[in-house]
TORMARSE-507180 format. One line per 10 residues: number of its first residue (from 1); their letters; for each residue x, z, y of N, C-alpha, C, O. Coordinates in pm, 1 decimal, decimal comma, m for minus. Each point is the difference from the previous one (the first is absolute). Example, Ala and Ser with C-alpha at 12.3 -4.5 7.8 and 13.67 -1.06 7.14 Angstrom:
BEGIN
1> as> 1319,0/780,0/m569,0/m89,0/0,0/119,0/90,0/0,0/120,0/103,6/66,5/m1,9 ~ m138,6/m138,5/106,9/82,0/6,0/119,0/m77,0/73,0/109,0/50,9/16,9/110,8
END
This chain:
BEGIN
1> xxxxxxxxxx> m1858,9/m3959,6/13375,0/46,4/135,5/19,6/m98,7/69,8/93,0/m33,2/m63,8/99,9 ~ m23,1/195,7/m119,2/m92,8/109,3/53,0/41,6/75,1/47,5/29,8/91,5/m76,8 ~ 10,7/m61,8/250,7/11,5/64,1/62,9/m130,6/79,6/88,9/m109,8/m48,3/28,0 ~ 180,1/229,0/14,8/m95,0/42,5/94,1/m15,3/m42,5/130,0/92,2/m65,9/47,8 ~ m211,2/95,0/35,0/4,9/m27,5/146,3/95,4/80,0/63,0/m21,9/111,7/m47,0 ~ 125,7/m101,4/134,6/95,5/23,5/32,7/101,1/m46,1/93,8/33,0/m114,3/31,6 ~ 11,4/235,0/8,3/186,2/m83,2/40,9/72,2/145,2/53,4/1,3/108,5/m58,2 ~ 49,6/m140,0/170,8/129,6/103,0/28,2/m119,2/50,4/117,6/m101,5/m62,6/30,4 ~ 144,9/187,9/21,5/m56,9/59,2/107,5/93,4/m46,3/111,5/122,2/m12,4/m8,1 ~ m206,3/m12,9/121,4/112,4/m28,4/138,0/36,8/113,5/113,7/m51,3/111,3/11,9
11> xxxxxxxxxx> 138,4/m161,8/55,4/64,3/101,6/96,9/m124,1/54,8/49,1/m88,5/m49,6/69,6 ~ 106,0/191,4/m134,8/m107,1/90,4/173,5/m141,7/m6,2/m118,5/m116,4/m2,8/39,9 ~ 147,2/1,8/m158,2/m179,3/m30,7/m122,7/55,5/107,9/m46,4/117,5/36,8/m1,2 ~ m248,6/27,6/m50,9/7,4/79,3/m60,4/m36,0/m85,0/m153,9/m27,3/m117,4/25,0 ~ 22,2/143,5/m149,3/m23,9/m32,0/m149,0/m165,0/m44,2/7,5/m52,8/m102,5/m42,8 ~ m7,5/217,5/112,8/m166,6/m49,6/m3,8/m10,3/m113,6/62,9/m51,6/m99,2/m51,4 ~ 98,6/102,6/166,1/m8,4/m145,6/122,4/13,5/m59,8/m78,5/m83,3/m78,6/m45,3 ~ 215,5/102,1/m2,8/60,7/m127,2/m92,2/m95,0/m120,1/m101,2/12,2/m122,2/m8,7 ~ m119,4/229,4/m66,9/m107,8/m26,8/m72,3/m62,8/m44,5/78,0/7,2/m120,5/m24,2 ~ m69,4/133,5/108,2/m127,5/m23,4/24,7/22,3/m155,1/98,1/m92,9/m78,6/18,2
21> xxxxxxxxxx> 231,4/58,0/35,8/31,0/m77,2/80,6/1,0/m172,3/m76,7/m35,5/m112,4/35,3 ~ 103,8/180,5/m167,1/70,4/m102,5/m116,1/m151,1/m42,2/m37,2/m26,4/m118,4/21,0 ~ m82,9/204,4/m76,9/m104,3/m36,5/m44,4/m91,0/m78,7/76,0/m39,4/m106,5/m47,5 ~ 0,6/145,4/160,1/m25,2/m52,9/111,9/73,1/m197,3/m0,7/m72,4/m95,0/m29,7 ~ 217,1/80,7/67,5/58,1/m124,8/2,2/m81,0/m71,2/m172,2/m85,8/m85,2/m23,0 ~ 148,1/151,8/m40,5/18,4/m99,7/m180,9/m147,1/m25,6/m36,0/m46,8/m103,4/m47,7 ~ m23,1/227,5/82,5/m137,8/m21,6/m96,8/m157,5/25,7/84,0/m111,7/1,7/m51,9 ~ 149,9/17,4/203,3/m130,9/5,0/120,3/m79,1/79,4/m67,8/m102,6/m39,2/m55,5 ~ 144,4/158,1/54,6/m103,8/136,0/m15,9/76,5/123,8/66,6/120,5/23,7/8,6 ~ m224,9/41,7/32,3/30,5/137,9/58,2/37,1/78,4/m100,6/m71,1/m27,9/m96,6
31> xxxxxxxxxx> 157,0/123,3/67,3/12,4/87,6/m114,4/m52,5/169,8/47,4/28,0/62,5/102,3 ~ m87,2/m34,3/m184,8/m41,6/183,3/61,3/52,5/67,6/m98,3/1,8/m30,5/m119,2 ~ 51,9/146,1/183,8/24,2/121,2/m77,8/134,9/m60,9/m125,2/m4,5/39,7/m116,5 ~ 91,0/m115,6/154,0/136,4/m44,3/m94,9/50,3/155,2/m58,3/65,1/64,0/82,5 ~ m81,2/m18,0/m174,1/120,0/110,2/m78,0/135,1/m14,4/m45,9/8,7/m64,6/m104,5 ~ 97,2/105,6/151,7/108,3/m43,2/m77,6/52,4/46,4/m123,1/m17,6/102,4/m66,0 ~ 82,4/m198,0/53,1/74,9/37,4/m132,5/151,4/m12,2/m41,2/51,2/m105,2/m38,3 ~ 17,0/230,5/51,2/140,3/m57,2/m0,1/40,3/m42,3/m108,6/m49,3/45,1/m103,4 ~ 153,0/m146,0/99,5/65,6/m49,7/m137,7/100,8/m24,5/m22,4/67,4/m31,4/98,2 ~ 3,9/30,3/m236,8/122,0/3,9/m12,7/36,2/m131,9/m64,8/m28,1/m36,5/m114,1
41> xxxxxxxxxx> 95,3/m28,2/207,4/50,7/m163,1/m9,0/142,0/30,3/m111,0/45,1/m85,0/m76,7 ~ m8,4/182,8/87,4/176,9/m33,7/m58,1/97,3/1,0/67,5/113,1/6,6/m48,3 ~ m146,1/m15,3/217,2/99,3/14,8/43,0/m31,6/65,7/144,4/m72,0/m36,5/92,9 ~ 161,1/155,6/m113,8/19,3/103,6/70,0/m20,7/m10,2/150,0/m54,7/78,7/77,2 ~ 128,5/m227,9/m50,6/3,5/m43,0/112,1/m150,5/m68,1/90,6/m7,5/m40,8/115,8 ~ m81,5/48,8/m205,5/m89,4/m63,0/42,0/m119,9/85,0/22,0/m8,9/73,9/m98,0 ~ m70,0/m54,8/167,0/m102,6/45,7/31,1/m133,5/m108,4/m48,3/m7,1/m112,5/49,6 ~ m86,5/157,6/m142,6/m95,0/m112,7/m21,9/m131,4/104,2/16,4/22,5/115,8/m35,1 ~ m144,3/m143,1/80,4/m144,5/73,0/m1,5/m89,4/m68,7/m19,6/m27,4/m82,3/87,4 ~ m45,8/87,9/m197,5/m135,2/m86,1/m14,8/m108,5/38,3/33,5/32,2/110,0/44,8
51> xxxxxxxxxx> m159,8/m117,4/m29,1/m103,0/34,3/28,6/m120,0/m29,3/m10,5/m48,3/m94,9/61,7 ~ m22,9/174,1/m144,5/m133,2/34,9/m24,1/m118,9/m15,9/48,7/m83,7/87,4/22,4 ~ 71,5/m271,0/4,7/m126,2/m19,6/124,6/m133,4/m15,0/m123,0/19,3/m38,9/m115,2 ~ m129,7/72,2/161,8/m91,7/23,6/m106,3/m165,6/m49,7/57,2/m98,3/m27,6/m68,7 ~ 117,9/29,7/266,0/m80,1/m41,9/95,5/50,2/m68,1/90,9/99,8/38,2/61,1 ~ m175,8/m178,3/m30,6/69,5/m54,1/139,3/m124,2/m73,7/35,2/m103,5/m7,5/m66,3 ~ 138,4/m60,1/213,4/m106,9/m84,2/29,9/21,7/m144,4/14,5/100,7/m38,8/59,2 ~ m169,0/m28,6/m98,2/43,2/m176,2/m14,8/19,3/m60,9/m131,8/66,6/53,0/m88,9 ~ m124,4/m161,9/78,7/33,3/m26,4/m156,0/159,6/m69,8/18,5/40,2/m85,3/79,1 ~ 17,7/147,7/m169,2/161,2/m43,8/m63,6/m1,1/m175,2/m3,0/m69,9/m64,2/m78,4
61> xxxxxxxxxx> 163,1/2,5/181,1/47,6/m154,8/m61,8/138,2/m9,0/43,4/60,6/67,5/83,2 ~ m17,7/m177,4/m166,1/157,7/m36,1/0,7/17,4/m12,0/170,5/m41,3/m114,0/21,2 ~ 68,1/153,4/68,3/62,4/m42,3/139,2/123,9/m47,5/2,7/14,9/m37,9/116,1 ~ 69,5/20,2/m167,1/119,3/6,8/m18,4/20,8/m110,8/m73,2/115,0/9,5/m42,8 ~ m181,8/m145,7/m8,3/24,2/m74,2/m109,6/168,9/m46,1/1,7/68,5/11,3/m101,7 ~ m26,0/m52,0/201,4/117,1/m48,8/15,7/122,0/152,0/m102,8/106,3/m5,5/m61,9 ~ m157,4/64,1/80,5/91,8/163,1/m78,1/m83,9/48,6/m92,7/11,5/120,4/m22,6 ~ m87,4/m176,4/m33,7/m84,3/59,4/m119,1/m113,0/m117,2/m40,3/m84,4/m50,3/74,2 ~ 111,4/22,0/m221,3/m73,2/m98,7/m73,5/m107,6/20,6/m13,6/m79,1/m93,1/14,3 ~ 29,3/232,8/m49,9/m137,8/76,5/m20,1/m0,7/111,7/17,5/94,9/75,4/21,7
71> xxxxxxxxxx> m250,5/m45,2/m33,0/m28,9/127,2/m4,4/m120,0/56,2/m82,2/m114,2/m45,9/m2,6 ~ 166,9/163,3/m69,3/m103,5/m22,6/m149,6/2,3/178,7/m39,5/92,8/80,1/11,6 ~ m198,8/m64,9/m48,9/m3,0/148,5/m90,3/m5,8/18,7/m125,5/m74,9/m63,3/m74,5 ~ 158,6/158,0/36,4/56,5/38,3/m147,8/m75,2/77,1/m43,0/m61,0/42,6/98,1 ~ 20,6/10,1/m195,5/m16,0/86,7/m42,3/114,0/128,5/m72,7/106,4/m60,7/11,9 ~ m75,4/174,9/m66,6/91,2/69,6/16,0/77,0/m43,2/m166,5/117,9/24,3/m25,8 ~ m198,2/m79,3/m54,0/58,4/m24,9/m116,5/49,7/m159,5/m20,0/58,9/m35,5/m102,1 ~ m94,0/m67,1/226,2/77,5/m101,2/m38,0/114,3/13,0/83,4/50,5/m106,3/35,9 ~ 3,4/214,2/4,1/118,2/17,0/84,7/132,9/m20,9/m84,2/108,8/m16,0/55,4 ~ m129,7/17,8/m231,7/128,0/5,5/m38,9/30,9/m138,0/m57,5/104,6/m27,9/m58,7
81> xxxxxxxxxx> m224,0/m70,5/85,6/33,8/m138,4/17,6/57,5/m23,8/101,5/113,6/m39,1/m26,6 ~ m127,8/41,4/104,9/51,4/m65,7/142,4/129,7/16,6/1,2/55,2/96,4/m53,0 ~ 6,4/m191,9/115,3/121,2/m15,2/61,9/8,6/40,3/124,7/m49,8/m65,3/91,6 ~ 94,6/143,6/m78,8/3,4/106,2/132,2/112,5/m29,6/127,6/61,9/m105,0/m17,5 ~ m37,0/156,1/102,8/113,3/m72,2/132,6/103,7/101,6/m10,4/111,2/m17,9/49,6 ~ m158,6/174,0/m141,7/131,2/93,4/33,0/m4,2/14,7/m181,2/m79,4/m49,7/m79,9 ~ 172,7/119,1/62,2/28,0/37,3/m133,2/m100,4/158,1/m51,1/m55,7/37,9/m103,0 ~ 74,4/12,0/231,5/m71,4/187,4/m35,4/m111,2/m31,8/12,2/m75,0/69,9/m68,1 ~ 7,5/m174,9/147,3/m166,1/58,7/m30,0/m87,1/m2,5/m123,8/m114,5/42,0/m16,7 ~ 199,7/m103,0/m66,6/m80,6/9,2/m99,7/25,7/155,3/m39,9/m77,6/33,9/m89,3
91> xxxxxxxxxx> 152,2/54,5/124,7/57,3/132,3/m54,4/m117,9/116,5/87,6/m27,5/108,6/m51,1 ~ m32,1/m152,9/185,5/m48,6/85,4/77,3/m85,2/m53,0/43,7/m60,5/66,4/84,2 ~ 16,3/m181,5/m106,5/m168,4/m85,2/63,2/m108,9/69,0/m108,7/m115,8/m6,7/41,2 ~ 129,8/63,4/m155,5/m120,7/31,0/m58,9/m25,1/146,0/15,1/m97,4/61,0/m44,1 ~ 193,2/m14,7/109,1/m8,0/193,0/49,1/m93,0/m17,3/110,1/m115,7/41,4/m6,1 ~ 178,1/m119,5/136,0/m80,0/m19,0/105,1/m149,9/m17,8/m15,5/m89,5/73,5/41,7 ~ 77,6/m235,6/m140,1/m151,3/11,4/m44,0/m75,4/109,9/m48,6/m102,4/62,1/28,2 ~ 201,0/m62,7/m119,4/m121,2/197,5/m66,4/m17,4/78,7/135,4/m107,2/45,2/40,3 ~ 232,3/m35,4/25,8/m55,0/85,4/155,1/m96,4/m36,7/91,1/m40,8/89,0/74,7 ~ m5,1/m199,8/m63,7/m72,5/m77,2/64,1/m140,7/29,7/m61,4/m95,5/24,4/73,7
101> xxx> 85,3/m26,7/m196,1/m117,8/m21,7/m58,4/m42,8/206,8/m24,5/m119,1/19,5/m24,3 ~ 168,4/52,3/28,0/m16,3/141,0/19,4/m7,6/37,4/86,1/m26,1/120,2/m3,9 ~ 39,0/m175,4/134,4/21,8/106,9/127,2/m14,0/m41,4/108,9/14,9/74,6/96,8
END
């Protein structure tokens, strides 16, 4: 199963912290310039934001092995192979990419 880098924002974080903090722990890179992206999970109750990192500094490795098996890059068309960790991203991970790759 293919999950994003991620998690919950903490007391007193703002969403960017949040990014850059999470990326920082899981994958030891600096992230610059994160864009967000709001999204709609399904449920009302939830607040979810993804984000648009496109520059960072450090090369990307698993830090985290004990909470993550790997770490690997997709390209935007084998995304509808994958077995994914939420049900919607397959509904809103290929908008983001097109946004990513335009702007």
């Amino acid at each position: 199963m293919w999950d994003l880098i991620g998690g919950h924002v903490e007391h007193g974080e703002t969403p960017d912290q949040a990014i850059r903090r999470e990326c920082s722990e899981e994958i030891r890179v600096t992230i610059r310039d994160p864009r967000p992206v709001e999204l709609d999970v399904g449920d009302p109750e939830l607040r979810v934001q993804a984000f648009i990192v496109t520059r960072w500094d450090g090369e990307p490795i698993n830090a985290e092995p004990d909470e993550h098996d790997a770490l690997r890059w997709f390209r935007a068309r084998e995304l509808v192979n994958l077995r994914l960790a939420h049900p919607t991203y397959a509904r809103w991970l290929p908008a983001v990419i097109r946004a990513a790759q335009h702007g």
